[in-house]
Residue frames as qw, qx, qy, qz and C-alpha x, y, z in Angstrom:
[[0.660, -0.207, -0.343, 0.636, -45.47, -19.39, -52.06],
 [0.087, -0.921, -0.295, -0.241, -45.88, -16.47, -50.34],
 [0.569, 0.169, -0.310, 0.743, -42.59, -14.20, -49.17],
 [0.382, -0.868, -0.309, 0.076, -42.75, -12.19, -46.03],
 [0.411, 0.538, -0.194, 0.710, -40.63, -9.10, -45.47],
 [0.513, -0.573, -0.584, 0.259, -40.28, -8.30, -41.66],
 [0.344, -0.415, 0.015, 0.842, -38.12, -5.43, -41.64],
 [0.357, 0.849, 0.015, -0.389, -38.73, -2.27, -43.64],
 [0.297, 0.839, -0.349, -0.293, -36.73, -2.61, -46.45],
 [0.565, -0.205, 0.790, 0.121, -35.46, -6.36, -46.20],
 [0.454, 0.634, -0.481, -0.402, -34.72, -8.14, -49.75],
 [0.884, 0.288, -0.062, -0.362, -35.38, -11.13, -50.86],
 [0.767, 0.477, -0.403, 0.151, -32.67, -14.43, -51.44],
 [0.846, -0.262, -0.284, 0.366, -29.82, -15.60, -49.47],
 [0.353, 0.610, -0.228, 0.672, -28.11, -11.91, -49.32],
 [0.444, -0.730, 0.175, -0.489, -29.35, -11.61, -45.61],
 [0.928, -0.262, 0.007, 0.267, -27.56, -14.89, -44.43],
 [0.170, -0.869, 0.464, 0.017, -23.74, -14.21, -42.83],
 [0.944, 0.187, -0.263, 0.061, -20.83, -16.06, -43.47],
 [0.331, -0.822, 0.407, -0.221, -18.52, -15.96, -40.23],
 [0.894, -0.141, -0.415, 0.097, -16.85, -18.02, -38.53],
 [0.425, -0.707, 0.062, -0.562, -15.68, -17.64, -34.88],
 [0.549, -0.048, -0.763, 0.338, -14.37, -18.68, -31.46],
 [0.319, -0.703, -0.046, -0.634, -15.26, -18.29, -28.47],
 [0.345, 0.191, -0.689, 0.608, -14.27, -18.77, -24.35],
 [0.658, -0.566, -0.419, -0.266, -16.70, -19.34, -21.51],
 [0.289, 0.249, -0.615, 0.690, -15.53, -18.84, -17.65],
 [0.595, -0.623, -0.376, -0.341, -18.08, -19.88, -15.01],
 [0.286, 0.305, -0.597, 0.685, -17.22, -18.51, -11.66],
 [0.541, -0.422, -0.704, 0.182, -18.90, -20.28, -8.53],
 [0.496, -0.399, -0.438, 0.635, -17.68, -17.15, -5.86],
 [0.087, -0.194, -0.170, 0.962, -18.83, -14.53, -7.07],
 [0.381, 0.520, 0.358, -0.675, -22.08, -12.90, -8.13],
 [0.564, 0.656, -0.066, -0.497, -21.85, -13.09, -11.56],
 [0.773, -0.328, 0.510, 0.189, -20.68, -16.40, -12.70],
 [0.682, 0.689, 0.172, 0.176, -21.00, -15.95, -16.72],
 [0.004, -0.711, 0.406, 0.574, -17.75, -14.15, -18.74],
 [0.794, 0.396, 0.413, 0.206, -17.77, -14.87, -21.98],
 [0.212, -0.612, 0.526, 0.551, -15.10, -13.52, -24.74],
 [0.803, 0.324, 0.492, 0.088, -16.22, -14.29, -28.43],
 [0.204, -0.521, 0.518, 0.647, -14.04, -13.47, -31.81],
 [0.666, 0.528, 0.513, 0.118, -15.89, -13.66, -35.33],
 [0.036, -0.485, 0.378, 0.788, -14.74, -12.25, -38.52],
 [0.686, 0.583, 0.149, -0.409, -17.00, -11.77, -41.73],
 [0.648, -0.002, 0.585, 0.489, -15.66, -13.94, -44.53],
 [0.246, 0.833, 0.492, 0.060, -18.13, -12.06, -46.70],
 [0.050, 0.951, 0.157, 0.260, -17.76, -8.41, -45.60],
 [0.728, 0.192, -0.320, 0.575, -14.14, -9.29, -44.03],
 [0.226, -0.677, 0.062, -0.697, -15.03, -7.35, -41.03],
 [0.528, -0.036, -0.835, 0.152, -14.17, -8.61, -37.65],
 [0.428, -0.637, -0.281, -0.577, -15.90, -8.70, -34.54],
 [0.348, 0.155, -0.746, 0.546, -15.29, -8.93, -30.76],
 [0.613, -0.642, -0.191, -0.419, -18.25, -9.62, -27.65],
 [0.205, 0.132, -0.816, 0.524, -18.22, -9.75, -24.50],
 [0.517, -0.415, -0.521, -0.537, -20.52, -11.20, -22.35],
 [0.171, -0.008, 0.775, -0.609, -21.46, -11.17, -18.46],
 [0.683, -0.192, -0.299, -0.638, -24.50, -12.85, -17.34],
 [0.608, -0.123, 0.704, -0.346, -25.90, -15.73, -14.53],
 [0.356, 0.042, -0.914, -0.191, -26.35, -19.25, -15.14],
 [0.713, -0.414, -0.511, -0.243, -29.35, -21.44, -13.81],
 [0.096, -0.371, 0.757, -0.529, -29.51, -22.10, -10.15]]
């Protein structure tokens, strides 16, 4: 088995895997140019560190 390190300095085992957990809110508006808003909440169980995105962005047409 051979173990690949992409990053400079990346370690080995399950320490790179998160343990979050999250919600999150979607809002597709038809009328205007940008139809995407998005609104997500996560908080690290782990590293008890919470987080807050926001997203704009287009959908298919």
């Amino acid at each position: 088995r051979s173990d690949r390190a992409y990053l400079p300095g990346q370690g080995a085992g399950i320490d790179r895997w998160r343990n979050d957990v999250g919600a999150g809110l979607r809002i597709y508006l038809k009328n205007i140019v940008l139809p995407l808003l998005g609104l997500d909440i996560g908080y690290g169980i782990e590293g008890r560190d919470p987080k807050i995105y926001f997203e704009v962005g287009l959908t298919d047409f």
